[in-house]
PDB file of N, CA, C and O in Angstrom:
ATOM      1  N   UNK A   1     -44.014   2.293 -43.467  1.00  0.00           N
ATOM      2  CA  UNK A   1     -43.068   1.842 -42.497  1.00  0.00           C
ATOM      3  C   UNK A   1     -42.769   0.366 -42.753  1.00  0.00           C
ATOM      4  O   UNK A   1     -43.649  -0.377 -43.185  1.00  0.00           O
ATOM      5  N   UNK A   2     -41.592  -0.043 -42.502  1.00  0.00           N
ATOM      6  CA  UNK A   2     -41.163  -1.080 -43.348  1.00  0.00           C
ATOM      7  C   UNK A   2     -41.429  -2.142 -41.515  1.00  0.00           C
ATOM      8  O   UNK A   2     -41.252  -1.705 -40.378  1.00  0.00           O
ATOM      9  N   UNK A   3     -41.797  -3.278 -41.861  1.00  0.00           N
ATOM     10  CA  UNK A   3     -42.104  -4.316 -40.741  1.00  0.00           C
ATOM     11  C   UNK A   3     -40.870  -5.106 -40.508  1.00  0.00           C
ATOM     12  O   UNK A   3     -40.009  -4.990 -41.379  1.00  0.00           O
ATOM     13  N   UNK A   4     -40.609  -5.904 -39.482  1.00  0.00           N
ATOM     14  CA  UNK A   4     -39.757  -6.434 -38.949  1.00  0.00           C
ATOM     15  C   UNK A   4     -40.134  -7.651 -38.547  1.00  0.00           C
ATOM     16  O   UNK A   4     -40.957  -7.738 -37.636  1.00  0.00           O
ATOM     17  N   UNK A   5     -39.810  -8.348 -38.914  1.00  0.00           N
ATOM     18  CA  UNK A   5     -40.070 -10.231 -38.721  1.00  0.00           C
ATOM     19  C   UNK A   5     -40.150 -10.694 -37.012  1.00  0.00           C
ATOM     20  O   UNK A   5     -39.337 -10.110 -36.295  1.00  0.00           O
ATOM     21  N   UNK A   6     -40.751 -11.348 -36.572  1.00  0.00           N
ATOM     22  CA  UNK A   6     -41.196 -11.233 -34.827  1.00  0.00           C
ATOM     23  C   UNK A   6     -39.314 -12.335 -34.590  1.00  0.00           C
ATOM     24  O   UNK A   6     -38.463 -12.212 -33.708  1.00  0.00           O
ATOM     25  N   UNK A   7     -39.359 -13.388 -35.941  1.00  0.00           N
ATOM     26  CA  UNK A   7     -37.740 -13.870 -35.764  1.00  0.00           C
ATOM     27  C   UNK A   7     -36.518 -12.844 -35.879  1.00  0.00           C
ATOM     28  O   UNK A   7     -35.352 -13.239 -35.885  1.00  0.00           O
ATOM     29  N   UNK A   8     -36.800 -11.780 -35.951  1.00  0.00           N
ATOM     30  CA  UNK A   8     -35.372 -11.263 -36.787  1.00  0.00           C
ATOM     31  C   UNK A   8     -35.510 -10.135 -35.188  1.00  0.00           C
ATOM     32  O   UNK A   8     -34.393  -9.857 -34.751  1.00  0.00           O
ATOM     33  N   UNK A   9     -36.506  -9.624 -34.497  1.00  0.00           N
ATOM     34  CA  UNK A   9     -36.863  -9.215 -33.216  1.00  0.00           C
ATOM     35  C   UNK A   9     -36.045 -10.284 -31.888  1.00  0.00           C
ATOM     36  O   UNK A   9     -35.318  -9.993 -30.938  1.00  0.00           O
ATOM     37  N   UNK A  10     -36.424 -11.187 -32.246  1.00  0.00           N
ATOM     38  CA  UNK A  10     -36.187 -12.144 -31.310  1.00  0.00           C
ATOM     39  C   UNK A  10     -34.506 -12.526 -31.102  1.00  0.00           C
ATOM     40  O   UNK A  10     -33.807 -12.778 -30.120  1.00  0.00           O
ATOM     41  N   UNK A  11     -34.276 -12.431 -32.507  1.00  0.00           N
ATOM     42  CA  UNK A  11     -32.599 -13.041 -32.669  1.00  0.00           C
ATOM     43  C   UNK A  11     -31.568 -11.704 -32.060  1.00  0.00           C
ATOM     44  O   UNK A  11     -30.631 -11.795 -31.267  1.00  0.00           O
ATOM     45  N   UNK A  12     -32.114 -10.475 -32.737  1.00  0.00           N
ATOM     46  CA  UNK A  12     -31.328  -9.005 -32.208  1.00  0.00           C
ATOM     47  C   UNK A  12     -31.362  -9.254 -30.842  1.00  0.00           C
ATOM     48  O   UNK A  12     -30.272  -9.361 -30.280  1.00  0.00           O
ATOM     49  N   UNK A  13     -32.973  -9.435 -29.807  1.00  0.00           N
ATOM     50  CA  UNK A  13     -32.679  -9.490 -28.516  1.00  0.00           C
ATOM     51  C   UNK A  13     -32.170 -10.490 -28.300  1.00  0.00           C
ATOM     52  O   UNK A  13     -31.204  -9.988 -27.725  1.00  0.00           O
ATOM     53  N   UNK A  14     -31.984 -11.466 -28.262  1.00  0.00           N
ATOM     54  CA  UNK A  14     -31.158 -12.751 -27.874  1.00  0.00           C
ATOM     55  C   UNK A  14     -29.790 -12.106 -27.918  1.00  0.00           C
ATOM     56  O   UNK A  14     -29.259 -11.802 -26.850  1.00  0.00           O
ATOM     57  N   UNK A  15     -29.073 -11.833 -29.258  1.00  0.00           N
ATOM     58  CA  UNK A  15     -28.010 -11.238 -29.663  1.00  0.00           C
ATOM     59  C   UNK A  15     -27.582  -9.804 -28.291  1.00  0.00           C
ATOM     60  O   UNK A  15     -26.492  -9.683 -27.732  1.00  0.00           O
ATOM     61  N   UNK A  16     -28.908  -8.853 -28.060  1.00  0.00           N
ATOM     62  CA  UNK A  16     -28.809  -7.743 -27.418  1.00  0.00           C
ATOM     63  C   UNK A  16     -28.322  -8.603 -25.578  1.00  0.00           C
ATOM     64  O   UNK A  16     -27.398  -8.125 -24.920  1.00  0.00           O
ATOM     65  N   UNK A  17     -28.886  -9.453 -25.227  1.00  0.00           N
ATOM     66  CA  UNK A  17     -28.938 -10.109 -23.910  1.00  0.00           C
ATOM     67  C   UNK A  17     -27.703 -10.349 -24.105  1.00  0.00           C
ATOM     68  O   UNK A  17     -26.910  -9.794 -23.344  1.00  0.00           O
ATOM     69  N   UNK A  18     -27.168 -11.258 -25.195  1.00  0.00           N
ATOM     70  CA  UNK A  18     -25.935 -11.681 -25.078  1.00  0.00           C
ATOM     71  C   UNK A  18     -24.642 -10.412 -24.833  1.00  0.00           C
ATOM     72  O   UNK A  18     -23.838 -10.310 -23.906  1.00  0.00           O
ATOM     73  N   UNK A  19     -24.798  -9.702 -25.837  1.00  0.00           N
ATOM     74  CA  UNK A  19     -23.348  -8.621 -25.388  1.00  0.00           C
ATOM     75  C   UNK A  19     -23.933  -8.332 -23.777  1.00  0.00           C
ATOM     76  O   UNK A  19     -23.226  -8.763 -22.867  1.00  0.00           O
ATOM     77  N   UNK A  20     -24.836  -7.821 -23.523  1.00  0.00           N
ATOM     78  CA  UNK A  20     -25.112  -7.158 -22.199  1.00  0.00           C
ATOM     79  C   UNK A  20     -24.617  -8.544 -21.008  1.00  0.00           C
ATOM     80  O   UNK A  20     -23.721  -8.349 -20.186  1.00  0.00           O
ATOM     81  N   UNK A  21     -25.055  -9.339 -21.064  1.00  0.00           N
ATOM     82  CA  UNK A  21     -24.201 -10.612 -20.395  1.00  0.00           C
ATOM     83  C   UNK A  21     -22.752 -10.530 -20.402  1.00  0.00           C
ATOM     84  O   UNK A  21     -22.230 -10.613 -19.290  1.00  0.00           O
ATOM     85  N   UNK A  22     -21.973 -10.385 -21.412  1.00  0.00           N
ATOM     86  CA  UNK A  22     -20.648 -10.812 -21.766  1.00  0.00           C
ATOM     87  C   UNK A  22     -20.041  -9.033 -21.122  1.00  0.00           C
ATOM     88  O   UNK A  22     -18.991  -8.997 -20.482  1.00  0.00           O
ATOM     89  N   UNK A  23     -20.598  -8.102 -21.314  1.00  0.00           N
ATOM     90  CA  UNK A  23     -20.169  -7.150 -20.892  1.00  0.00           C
ATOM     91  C   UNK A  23     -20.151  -7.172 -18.896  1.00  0.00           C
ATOM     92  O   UNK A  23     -19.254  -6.910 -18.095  1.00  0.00           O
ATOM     93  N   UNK A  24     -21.827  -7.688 -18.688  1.00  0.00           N
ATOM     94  CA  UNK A  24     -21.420  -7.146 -17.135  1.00  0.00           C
ATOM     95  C   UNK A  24     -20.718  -8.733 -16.861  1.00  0.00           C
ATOM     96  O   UNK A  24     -20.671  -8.763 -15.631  1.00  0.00           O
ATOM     97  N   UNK A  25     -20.119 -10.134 -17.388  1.00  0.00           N
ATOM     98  CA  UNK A  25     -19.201 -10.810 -16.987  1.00  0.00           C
ATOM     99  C   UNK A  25     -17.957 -10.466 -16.930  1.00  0.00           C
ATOM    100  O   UNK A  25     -17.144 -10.931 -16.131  1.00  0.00           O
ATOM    101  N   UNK A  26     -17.671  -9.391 -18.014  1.00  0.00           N
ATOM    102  CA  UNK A  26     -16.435  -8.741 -17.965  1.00  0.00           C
ATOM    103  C   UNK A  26     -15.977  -7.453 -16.708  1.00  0.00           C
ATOM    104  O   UNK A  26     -14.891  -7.284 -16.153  1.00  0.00           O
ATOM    105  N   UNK A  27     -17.031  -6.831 -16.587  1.00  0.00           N
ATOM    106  CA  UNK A  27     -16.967  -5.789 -15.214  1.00  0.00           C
ATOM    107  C   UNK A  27     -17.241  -6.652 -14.119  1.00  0.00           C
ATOM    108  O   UNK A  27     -16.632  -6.188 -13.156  1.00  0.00           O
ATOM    109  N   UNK A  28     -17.907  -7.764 -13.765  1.00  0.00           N
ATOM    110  CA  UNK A  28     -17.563  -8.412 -12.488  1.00  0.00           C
ATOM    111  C   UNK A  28     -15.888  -9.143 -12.669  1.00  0.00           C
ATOM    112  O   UNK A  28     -15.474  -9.261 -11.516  1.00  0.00           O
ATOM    113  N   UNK A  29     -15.030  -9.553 -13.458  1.00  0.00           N
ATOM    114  CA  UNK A  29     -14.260 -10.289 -13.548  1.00  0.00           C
ATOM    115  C   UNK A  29     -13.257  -9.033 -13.352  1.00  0.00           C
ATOM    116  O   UNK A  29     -12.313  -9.353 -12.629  1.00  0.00           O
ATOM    117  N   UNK A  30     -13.204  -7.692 -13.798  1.00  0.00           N
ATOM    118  CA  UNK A  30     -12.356  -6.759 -13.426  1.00  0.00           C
ATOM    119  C   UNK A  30     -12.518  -5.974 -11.658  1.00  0.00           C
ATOM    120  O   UNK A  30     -11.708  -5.793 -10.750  1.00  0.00           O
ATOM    121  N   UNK A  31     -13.677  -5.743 -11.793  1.00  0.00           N
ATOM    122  CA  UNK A  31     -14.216  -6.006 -10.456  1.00  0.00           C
ATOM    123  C   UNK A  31     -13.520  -6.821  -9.248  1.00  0.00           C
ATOM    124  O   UNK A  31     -12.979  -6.298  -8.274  1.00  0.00           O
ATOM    125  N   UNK A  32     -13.646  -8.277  -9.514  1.00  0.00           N
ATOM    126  CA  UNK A  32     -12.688  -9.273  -8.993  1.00  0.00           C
ATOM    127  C   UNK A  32     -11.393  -8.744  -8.576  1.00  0.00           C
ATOM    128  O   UNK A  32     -10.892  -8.433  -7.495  1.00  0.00           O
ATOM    129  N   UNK A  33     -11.008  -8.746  -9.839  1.00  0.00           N
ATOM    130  CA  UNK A  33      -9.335  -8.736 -10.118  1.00  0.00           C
ATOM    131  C   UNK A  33      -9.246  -7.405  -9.727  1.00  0.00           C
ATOM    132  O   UNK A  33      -8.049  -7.379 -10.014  1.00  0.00           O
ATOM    133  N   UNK A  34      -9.483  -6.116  -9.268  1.00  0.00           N
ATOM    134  CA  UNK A  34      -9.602  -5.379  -8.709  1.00  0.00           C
ATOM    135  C   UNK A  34      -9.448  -5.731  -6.932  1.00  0.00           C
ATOM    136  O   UNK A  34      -8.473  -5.455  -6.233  1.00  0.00           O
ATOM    137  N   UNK A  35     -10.613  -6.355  -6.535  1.00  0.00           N
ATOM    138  CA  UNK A  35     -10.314  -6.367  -5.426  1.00  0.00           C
ATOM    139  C   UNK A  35      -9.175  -7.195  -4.944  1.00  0.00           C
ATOM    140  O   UNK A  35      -8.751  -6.987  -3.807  1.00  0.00           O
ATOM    141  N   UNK A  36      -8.558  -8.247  -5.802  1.00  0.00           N
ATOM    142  CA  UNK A  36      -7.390  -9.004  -5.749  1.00  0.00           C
ATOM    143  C   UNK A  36      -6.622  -8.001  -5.498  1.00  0.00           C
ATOM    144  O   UNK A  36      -5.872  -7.920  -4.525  1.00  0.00           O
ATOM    145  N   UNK A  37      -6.732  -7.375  -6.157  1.00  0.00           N
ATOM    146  CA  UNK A  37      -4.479  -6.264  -6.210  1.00  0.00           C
ATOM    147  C   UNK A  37      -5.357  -5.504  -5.312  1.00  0.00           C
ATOM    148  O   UNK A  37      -4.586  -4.568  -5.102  1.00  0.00           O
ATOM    149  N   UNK A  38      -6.274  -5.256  -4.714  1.00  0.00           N
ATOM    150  CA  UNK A  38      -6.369  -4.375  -3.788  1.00  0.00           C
ATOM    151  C   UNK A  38      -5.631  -4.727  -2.119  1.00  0.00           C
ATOM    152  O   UNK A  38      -5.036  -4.057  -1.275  1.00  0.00           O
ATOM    153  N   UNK A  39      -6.099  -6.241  -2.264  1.00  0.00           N
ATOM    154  CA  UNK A  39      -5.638  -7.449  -1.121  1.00  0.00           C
ATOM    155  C   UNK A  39      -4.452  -7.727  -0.726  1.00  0.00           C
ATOM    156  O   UNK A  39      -3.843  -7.830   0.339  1.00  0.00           O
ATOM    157  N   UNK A  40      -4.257  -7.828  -1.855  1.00  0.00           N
ATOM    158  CA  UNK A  40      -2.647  -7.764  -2.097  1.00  0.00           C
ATOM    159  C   UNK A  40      -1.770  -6.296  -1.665  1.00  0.00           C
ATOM    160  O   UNK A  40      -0.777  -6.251  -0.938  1.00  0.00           O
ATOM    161  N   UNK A  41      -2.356  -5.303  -2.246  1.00  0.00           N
ATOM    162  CA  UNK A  41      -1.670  -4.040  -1.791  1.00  0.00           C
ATOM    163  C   UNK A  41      -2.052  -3.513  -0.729  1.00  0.00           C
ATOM    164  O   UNK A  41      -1.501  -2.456  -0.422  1.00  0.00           O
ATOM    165  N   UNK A  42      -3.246  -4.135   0.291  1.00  0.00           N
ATOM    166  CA  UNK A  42      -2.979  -3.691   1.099  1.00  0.00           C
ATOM    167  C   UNK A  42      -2.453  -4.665   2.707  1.00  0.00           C
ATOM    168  O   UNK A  42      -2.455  -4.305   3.884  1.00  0.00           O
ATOM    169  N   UNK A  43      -2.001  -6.143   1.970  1.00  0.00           N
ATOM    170  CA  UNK A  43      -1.108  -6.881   2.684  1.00  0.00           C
ATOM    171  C   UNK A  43       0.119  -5.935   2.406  1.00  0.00           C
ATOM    172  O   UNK A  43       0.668  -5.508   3.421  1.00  0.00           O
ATOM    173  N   UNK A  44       0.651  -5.527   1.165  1.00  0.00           N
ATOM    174  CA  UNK A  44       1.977  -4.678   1.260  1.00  0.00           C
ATOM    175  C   UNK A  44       2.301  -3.540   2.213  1.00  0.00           C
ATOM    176  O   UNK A  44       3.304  -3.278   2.876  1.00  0.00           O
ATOM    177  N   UNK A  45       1.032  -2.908   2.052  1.00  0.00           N
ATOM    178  CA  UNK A  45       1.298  -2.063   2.736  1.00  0.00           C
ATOM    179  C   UNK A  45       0.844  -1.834   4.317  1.00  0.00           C
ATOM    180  O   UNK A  45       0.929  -0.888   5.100  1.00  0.00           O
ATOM    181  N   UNK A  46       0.248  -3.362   4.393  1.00  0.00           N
ATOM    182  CA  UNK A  46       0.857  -3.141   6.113  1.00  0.00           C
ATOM    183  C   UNK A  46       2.079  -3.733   6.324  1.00  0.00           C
ATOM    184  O   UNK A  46       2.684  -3.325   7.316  1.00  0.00           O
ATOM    185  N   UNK A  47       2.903  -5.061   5.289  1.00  0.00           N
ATOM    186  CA  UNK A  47       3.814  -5.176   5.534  1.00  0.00           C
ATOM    187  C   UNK A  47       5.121  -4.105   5.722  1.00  0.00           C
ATOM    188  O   UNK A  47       6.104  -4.317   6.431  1.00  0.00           O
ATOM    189  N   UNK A  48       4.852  -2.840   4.856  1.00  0.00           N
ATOM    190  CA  UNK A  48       5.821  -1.533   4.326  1.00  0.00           C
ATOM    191  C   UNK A  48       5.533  -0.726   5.905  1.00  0.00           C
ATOM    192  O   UNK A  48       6.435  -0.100   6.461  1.00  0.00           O
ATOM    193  N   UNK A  49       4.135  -0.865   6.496  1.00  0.00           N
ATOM    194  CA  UNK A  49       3.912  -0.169   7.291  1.00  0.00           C
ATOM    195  C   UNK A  49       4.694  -0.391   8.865  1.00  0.00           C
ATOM    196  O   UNK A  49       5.098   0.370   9.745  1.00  0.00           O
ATOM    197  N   UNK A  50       4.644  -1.998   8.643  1.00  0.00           N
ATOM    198  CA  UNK A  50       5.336  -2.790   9.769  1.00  0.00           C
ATOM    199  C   UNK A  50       6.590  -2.565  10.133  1.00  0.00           C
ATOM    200  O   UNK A  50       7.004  -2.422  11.283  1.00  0.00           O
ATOM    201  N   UNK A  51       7.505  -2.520   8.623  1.00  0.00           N
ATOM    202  CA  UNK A  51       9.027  -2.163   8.477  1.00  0.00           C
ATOM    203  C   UNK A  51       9.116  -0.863   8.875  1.00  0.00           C
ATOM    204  O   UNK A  51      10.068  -0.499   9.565  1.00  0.00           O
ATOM    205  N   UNK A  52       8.199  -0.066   8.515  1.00  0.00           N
ATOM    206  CA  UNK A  52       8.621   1.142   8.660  1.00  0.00           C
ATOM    207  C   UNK A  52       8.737   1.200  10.224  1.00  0.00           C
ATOM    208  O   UNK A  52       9.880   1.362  10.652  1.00  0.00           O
ATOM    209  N   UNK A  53       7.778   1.097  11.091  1.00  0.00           N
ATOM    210  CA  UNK A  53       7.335   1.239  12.380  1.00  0.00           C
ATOM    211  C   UNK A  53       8.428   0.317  12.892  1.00  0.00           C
ATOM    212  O   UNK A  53       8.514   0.515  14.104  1.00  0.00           O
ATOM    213  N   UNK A  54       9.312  -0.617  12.496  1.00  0.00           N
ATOM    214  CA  UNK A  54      10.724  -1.227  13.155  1.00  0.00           C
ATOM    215  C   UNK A  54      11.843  -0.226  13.046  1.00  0.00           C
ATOM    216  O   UNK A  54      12.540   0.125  13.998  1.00  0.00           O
ATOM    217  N   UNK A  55      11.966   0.230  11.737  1.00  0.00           N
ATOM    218  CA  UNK A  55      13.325   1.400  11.534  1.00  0.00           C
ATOM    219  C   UNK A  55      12.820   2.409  12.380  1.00  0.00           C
ATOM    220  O   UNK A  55      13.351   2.662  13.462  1.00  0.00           O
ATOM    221  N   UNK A  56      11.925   2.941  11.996  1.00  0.00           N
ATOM    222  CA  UNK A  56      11.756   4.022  13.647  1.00  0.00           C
ATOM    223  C   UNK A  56      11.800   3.435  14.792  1.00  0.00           C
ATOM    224  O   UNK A  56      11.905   4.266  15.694  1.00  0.00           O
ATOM    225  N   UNK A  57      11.765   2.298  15.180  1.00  0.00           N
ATOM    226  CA  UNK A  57      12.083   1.907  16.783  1.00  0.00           C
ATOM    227  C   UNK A  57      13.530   1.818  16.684  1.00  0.00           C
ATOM    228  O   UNK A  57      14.076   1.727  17.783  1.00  0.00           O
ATOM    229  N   UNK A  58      14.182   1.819  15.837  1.00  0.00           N
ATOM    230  CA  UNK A  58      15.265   1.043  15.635  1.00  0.00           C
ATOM    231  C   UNK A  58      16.439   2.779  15.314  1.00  0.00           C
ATOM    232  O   UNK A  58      17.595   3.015  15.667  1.00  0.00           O
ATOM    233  N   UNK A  59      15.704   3.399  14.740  1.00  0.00           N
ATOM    234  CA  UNK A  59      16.777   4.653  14.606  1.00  0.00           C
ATOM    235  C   UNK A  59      16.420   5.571  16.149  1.00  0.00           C
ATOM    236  O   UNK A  59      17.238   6.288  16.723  1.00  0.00           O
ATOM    237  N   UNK A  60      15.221   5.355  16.525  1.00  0.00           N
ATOM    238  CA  UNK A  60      15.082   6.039  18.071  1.00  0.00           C
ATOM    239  C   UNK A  60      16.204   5.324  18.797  1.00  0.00           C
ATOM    240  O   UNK A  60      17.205   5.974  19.099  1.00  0.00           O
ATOM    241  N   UNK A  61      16.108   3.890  19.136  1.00  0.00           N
ATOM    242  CA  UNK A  61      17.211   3.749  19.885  1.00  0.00           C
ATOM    243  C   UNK A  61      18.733   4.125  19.353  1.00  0.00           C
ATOM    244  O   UNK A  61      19.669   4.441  20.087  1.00  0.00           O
ATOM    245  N   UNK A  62      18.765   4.033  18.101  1.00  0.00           N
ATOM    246  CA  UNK A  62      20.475   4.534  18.011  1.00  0.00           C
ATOM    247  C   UNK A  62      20.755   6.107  18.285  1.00  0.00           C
ATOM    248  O   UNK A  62      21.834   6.627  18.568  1.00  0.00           O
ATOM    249  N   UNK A  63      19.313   6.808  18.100  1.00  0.00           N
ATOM    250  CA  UNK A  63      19.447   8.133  18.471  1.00  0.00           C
ATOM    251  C   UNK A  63      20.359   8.258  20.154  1.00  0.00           C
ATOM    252  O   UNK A  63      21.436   8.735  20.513  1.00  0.00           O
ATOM    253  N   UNK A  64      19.181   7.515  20.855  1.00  0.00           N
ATOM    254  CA  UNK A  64      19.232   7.834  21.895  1.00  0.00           C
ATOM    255  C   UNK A  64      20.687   7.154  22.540  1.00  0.00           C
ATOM    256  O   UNK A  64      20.984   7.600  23.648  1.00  0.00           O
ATOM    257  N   UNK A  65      21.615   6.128  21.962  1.00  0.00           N
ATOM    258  CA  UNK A  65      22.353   5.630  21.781  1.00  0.00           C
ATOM    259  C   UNK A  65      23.539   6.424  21.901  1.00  0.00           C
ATOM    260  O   UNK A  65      24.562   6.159  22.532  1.00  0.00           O
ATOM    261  N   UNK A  66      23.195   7.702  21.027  1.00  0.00           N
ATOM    262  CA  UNK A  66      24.543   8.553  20.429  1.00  0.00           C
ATOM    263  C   UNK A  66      24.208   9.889  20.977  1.00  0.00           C
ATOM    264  O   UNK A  66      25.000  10.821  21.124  1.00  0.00           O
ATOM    265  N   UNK A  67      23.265   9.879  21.189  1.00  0.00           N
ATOM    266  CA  UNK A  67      23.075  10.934  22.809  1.00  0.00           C
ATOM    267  C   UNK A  67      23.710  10.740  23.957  1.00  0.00           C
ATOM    268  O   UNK A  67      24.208  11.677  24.580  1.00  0.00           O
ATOM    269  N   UNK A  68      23.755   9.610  24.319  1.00  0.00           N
ATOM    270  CA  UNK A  68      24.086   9.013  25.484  1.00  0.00           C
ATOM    271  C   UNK A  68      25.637   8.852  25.295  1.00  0.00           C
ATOM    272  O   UNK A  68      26.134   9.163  26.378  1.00  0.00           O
ATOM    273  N   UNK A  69      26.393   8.586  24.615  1.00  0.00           N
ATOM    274  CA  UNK A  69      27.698   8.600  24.416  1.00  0.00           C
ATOM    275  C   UNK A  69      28.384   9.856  23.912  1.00  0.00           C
ATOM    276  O   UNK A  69      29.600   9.963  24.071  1.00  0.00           O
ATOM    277  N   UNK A  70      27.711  10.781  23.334  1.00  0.00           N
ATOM    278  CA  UNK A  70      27.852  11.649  23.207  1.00  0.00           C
ATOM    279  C   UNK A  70      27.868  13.085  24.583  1.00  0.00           C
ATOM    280  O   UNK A  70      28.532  14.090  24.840  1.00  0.00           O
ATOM    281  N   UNK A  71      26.714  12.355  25.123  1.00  0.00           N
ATOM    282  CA  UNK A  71      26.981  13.171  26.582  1.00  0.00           C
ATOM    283  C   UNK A  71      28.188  12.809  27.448  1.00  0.00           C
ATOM    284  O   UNK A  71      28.897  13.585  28.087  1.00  0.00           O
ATOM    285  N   UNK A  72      28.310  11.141  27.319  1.00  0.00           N
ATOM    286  CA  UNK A  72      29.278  11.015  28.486  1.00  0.00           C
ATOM    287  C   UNK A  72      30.375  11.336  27.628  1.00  0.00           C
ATOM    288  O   UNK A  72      31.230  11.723  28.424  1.00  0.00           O
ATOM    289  N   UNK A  73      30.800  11.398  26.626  1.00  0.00           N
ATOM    290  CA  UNK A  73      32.426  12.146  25.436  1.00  0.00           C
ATOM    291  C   UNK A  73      32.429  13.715  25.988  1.00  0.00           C
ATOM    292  O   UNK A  73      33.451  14.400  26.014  1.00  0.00           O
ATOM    293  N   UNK A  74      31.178  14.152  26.406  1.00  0.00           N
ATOM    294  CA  UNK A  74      31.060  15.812  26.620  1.00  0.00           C
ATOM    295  C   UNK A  74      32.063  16.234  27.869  1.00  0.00           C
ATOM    296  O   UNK A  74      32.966  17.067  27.944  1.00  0.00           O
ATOM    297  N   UNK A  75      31.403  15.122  28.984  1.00  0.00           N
ATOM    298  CA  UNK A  75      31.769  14.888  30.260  1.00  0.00           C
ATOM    299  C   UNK A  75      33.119  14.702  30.367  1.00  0.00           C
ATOM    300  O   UNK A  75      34.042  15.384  30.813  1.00  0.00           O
ATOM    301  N   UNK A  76      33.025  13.609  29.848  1.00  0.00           N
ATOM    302  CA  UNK A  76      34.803  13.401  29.899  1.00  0.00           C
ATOM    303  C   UNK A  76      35.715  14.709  29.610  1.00  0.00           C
ATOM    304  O   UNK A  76      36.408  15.361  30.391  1.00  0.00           O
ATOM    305  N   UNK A  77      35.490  14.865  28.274  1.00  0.00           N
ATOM    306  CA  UNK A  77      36.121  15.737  27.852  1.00  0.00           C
ATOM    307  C   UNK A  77      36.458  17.483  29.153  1.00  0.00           C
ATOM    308  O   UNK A  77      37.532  18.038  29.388  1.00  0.00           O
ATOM    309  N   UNK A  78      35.095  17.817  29.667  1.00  0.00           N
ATOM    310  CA  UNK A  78      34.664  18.666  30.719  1.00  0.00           C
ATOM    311  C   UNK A  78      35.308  18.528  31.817  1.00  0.00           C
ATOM    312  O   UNK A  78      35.418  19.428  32.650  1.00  0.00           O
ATOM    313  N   UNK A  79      36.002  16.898  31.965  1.00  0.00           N
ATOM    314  CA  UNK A  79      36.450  16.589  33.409  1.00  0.00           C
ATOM    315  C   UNK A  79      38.016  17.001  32.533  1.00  0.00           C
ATOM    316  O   UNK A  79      38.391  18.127  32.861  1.00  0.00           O
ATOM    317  N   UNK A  80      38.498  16.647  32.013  1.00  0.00           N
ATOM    318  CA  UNK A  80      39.872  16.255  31.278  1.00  0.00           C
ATOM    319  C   UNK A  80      40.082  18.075  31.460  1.00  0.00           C
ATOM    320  O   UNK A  80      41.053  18.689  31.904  1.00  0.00           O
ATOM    321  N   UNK A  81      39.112  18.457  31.068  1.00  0.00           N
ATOM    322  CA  UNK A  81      39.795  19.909  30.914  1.00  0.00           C
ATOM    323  C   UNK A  81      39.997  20.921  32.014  1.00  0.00           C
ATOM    324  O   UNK A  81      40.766  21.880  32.085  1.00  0.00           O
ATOM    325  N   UNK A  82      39.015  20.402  32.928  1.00  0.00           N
ATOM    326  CA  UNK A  82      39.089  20.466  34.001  1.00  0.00           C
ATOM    327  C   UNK A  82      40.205  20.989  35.098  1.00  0.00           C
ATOM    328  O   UNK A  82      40.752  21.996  35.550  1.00  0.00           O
ATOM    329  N   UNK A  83      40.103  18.943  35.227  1.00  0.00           N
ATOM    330  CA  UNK A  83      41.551  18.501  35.584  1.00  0.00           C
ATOM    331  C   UNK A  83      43.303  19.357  34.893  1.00  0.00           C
ATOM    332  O   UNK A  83      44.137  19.900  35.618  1.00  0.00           O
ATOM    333  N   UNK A  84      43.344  19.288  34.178  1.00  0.00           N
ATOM    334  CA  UNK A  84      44.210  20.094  33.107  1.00  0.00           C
ATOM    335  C   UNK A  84      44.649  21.445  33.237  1.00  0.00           C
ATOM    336  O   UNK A  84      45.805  21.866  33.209  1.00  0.00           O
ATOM    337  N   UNK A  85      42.945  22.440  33.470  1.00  0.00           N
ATOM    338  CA  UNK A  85      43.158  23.293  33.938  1.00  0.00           C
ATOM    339  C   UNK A  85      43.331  24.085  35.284  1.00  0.00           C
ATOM    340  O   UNK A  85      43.962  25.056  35.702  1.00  0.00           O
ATOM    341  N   UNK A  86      42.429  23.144  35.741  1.00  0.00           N
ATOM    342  CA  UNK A  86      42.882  23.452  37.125  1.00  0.00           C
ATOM    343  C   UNK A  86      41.639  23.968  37.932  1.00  0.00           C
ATOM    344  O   UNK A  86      41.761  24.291  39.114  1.00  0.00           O
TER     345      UNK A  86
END
């Protein structure tokens, strides 16, 4: 069995510590930047959520808007014919 120098042991692990360092600096730094666009998307999407929850207040009232004019156009019309007919 062929021997291995206690320096040439020492330098691989040094070498071995090092990628394993540089690797989990790289998964905390994606990690990070992960939870960044997460922050971010989910400021968007309460902002998207906010808008949304205005156009629905906002198409309820025109609903109810064109209900309401729409009933009294019914009316009218109901009296007109009414009247008309007799």
């Amino acid at each position: 069995m062929r021997r291995i120098s206690e320096k040439g042991v020492v330098d691989t692990m040094k070498a071995f510590a090092s990628s394993v360092l540089l690797l989990w600096e790289k998964h905390m730094l994606e990690g990070r930047q992960g939870m960044m666009a997460n922050k971010y998307m989910d400021s968007d999407l309460r902002v998207m959520e906010r808008d949304e929850q205005s156009m629905r207040k906002a198409l309820d009232a025109q609903s109810k808007k064109l209900a309401l004019v729409s009933s009294r156009w019914y009316k009218t019309v109901i009296h007109q014919l009414k009247v008309k007919w007799g």
